[in-house]
C-alpha positions in Angstrom: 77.6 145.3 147.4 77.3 145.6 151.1 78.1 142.5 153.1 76.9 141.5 156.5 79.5 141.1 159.2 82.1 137.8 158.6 81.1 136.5 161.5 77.5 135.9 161.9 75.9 132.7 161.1 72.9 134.2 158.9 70.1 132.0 160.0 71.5 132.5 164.0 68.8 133.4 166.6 69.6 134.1 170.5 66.9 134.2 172.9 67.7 135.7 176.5 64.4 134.1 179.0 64.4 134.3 182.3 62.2 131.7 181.9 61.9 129.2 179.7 60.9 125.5 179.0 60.4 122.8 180.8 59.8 126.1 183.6 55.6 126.8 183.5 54.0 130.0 183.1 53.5 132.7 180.9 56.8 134.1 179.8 57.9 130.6 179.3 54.8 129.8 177.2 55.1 132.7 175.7 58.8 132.8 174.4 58.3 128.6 173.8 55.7 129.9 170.6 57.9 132.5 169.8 60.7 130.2 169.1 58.5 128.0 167.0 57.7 130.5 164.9 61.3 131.2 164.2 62.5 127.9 163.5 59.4 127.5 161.0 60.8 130.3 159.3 64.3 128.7 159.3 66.4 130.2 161.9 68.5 128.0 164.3 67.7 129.1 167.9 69.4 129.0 170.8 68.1 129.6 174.1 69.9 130.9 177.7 68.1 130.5 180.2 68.4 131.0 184.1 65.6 128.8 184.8 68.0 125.6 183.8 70.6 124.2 184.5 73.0 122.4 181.4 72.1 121.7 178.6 69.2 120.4 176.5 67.5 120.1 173.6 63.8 122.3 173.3 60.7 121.2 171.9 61.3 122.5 168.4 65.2 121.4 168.2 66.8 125.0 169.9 69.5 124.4 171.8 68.7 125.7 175.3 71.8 126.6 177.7 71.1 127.4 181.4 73.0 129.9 183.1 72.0 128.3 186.5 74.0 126.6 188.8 73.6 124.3 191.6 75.2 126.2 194.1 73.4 129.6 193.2 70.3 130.5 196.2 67.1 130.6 194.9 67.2 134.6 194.5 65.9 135.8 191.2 68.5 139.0 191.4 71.5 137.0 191.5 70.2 134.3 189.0 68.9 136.5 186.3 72.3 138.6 187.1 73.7 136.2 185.8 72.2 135.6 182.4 72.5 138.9 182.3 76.0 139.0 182.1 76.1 135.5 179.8 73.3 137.3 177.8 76.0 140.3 177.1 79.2 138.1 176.4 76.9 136.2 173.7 75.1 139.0 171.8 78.0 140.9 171.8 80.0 137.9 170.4 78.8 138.4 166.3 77.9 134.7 166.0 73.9 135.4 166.0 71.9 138.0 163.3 69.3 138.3 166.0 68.8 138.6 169.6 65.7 138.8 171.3 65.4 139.2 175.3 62.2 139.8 177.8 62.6 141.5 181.0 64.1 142.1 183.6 64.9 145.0 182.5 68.7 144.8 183.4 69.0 141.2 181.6 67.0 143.0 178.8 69.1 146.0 178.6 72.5 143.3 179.1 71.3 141.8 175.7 70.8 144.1 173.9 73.6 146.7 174.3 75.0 143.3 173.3 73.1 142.8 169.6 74.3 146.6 169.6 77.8 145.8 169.6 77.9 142.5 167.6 76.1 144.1 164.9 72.8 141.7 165.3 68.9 142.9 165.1 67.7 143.8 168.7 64.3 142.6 170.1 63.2 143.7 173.3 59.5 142.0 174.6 58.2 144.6 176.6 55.7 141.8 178.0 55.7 143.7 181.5 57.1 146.6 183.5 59.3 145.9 186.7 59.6 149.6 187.1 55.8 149.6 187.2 55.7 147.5 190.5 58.5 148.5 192.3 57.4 152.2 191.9 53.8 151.0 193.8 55.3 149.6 196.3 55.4 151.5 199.7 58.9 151.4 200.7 61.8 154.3 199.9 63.8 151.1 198.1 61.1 150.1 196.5 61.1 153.3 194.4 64.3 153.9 194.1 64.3 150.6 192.7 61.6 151.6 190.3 63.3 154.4 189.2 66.8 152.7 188.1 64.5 149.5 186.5 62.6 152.7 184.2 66.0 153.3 183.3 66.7 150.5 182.3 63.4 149.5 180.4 64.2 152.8 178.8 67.9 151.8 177.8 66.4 148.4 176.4 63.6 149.6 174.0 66.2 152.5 173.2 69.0 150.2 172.3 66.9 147.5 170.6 66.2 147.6 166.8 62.2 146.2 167.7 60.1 146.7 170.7 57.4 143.8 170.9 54.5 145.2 173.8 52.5 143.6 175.0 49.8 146.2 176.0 49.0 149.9 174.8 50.2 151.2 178.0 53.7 149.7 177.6 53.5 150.3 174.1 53.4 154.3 174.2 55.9 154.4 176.9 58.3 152.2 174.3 57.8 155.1 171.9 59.5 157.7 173.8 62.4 155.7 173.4 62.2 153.5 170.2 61.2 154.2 166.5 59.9 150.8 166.1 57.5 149.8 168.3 55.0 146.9 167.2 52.6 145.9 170.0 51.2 142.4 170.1 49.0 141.3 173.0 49.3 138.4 174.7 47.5 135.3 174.7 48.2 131.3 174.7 48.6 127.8 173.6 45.2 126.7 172.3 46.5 123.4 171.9 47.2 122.9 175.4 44.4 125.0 176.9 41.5 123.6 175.5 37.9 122.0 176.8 39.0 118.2 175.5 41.6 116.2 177.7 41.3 114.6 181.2 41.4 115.8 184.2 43.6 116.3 187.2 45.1 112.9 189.1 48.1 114.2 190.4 46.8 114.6 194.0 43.4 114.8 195.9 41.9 118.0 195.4 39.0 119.2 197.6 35.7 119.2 195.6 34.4 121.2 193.9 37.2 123.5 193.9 38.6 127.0 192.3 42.1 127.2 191.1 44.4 130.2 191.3 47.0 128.9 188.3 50.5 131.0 188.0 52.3 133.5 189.6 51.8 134.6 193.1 53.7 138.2 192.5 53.4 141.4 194.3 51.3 143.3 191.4 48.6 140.1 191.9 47.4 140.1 195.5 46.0 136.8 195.3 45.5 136.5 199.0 42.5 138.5 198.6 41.1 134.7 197.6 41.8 133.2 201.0 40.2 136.0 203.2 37.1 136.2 200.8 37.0 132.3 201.0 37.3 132.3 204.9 33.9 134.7 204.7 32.1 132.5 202.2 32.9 129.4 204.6 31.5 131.0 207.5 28.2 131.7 205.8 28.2 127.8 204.8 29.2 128.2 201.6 31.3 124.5 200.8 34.5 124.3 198.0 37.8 124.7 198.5 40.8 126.3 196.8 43.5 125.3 195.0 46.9 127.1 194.1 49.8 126.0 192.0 52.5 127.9 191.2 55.5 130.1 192.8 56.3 134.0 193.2 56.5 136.6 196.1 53.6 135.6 197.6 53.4 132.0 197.6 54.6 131.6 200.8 51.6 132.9 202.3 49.5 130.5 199.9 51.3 127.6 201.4 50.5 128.8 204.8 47.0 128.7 204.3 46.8 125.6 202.6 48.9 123.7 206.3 46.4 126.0 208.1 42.9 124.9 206.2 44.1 121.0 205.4 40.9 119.3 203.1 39.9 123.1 201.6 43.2 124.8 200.4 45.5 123.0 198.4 48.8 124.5 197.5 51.4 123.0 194.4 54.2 123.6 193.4 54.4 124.7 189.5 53.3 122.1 187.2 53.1 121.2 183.7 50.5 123.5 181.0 49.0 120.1 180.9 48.2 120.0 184.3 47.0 122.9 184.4 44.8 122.6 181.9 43.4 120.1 183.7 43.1 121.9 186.7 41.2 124.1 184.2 38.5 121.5 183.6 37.6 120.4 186.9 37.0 123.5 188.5 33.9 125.6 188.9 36.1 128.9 187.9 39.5 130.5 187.7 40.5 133.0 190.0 43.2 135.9 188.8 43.7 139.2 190.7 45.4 141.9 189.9 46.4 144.9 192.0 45.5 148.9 190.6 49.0 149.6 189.7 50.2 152.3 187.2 51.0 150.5 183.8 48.9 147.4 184.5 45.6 148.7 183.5 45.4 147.1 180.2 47.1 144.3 180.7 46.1 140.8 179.7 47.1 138.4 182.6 47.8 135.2 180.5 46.0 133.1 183.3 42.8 134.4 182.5 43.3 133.6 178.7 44.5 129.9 179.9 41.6 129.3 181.7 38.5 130.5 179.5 40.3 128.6 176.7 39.7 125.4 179.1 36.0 126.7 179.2 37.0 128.0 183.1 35.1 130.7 184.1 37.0 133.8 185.0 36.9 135.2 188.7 38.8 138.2 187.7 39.4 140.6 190.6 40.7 144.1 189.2 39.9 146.5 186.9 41.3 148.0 183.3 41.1 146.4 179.7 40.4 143.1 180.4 37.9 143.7 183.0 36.1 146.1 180.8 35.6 143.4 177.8 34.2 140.9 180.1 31.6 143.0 181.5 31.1 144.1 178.5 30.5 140.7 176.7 29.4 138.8 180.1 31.8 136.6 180.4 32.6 135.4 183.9 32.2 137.2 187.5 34.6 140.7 187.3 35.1 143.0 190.8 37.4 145.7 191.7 40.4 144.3 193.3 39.9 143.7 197.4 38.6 141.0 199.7 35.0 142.5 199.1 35.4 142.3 195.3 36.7 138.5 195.8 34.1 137.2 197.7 31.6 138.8 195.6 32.5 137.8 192.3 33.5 133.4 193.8 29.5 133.8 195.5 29.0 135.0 191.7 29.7 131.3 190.7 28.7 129.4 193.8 24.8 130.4 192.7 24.6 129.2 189.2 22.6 126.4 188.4 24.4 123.4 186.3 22.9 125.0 183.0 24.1 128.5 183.2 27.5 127.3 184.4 27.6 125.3 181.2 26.2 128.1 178.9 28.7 130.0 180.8 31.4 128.1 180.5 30.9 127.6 176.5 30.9 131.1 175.9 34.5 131.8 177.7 35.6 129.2 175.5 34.4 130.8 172.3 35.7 133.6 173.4 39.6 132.7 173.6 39.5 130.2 170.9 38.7 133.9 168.6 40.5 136.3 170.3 43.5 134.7 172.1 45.5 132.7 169.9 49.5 133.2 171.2 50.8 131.2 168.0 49.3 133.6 166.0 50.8 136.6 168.0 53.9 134.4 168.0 53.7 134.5 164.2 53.3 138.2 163.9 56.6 139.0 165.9 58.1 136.6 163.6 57.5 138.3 160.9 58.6 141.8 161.7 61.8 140.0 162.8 62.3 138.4 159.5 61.6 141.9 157.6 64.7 143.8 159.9 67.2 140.9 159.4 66.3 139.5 155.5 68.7 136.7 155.2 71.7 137.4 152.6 71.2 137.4 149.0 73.0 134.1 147.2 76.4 135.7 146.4 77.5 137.8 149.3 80.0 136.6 152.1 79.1 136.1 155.2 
């Protein structure tokens, strides 16, 4: 009979996150479910991180380990360098049957050339494409940049034994490089994103208000907001704005906010809880997204989050997402720009209390059927479990 290697611990699970609880977001959130669908099934997880720093126990009992340090700089490069090098010396190690890792591509590619060599079941979550951005950006080192992280995301899928995606798009270009592709779309934590719950106290927020909830990255353009809102207060439209959250361009949301005291508000990342209540109190959510290659049919987890709150979308961009809700009439949906902004927030500002309500009931509906992460969560569990069955009583481990 064929025995598994002496040295792995047959229920053993490492998961490589850039980011990862208590940080917010969607890869957090998204990994978080993940890791409670794999300790339902039995495994003993353990997390690295570069978003902590020590030690602690998860939510679900995993052992997470941060690869941070106190006297790193806030750069992501050197950080999630880092991990990736941790990520590498414990995949390759043989302690762990599986080993799962999201992007960035390098840390990705790190772990698993690392499952490769100690003989564990690779799983690479293709839940976005660095390459993807860096080759729309402008600059000569931008897409040389975008080049070397296709590469990479290339190396990854190739290398891993499962390639989770997260969108069609991502899925086919897994394909040219992987045998086992399985794509799973995103979605999120019903239990925390939902209409019931209380609202936001953690600081006076102008009223009424939209929120802009999670990531502030170059593929998302969310400044569009600001310029749109400066046109809409001009004409005498009254609200204000509220972000929270951190990436590339949060800087210039902070900006704002100093510059427009009592109508932008700017916070740092909070809770899902508090966001969820940002969720409830606001007269919509407003998500952007940028027409860049790869993107088209992705599902920005925000949007899900906030129609699971009953939030109605202001979703600027086009692709997938924007197609279904046209299609089923759910929220206010423009092409991405200052125009597209401004037309989709006047959307909301003229709706009576009744339609906003109807409105509001139907986005929720809408998640509570279609974007369920636990049960996408469940589905990568699943697959996992069928590539690494645990060992038959009788054979050495």
């Amino acid at each position: 009979m064929r025995t598994s290697s002496p040295r792995h611990q047959p229920d053993s699970c490492l998961l490589v996150a850039h980011n990862y609880h208590p940080a917010v977001g969607a890869a957090a959130t998204r990994l978080q479910l993940l890791t409670e669908a794999l300790v339902e099934q039995g495994h003993q997880v353990t997390v690295l991180t570069s978003s902590a720093i020590g030690r602690h126990t998860g939510p679900t009992g995993e052992q997470v380990v941060g690869t941070g340090a106190d006297w790193m700089p806030g750069s992501r490069i050197l950080r999630t360098s880092v991990l990736a090098a941790r990520a590498l010396a414990e995949a390759s190690s043989g302690r762990h049957r599986v080993v799962v890792s999201d992007p960035p591509p390098y840390v990705a590619a790190a772990a698993m050339l690392g499952a490769r060599i100690g003989r564990a079941v690779g799983v690479f979550y293709y839940c976005d494409s660095w390459a993807s951005v860096a080759a729309s950006r402008d600059s000569a080192a931008w897409r040389w940049a975008g080049r070397l992280f296709a590469r990479l995301e290339s190396m990854a899928s190739r290398l891993a034994r499962l390639t989770v995606a997260s969108t069609p798009a991502l899925e086919q270009r897994a394909r040219r490089s992987s045998r086992c592709v399985q794509l799973v779309r995103n979605g999120t934590d019903l239990r925390i994103y939902s209409p019931e719950g209380e609202g936001f106290t953690g600081t006076q927020l102008p009223e009424p208000y939209f929120v802009y909830a999670g990531t502030m990255g170059l593929v998302h353009g969310a400044h569009v907001f600001i310029e749109a809102a400066e046109q809409l207060w001009a004409e005498g439209h009254e609200f204000g704005l509220v972000f929270v959250g951190s990436g590339a361009e949060s800087q210039q949301m902070e900006e704002a906010a100093r510059a427009n005291p009592g109508r932008i508000t700017y916070l740092e990342p909070v809770p899902p809880t508090e966001v969820a209540q940002l969720y409830r109190g606001s007269l919509g959510a407003l998500v952007s997204m940028r027409p860049i290659a790869g993107y088209e049919d992705a599902w920005p987890v925000k949007t899900l989050a906030a129609m699971s709150c009953g939030s109605i979308p202001v979703y600027v961009s086009d692709g997938d997402l924007a197609a279904t809700l046209r299609a089923e009439g759910l929220g206010f949906v423009e092409s991405h720009g200052v125009d597209g902004a401004r037309r989709a927030m006047l959307g909301v500002l003229e709706l009576d209390e009744d339609a906003r309500r109807d409105l509001a009931e139907r986005c929720r509906s809408h998640a509570a059927e279609h974007f369920d992460q636990r049960r996408a969560a469940q589905s990568v569990a699943r697959t996992i479990a069928e590539l690494s069955p645990r060992p038959h009583s009788g054979e050495q481990h």
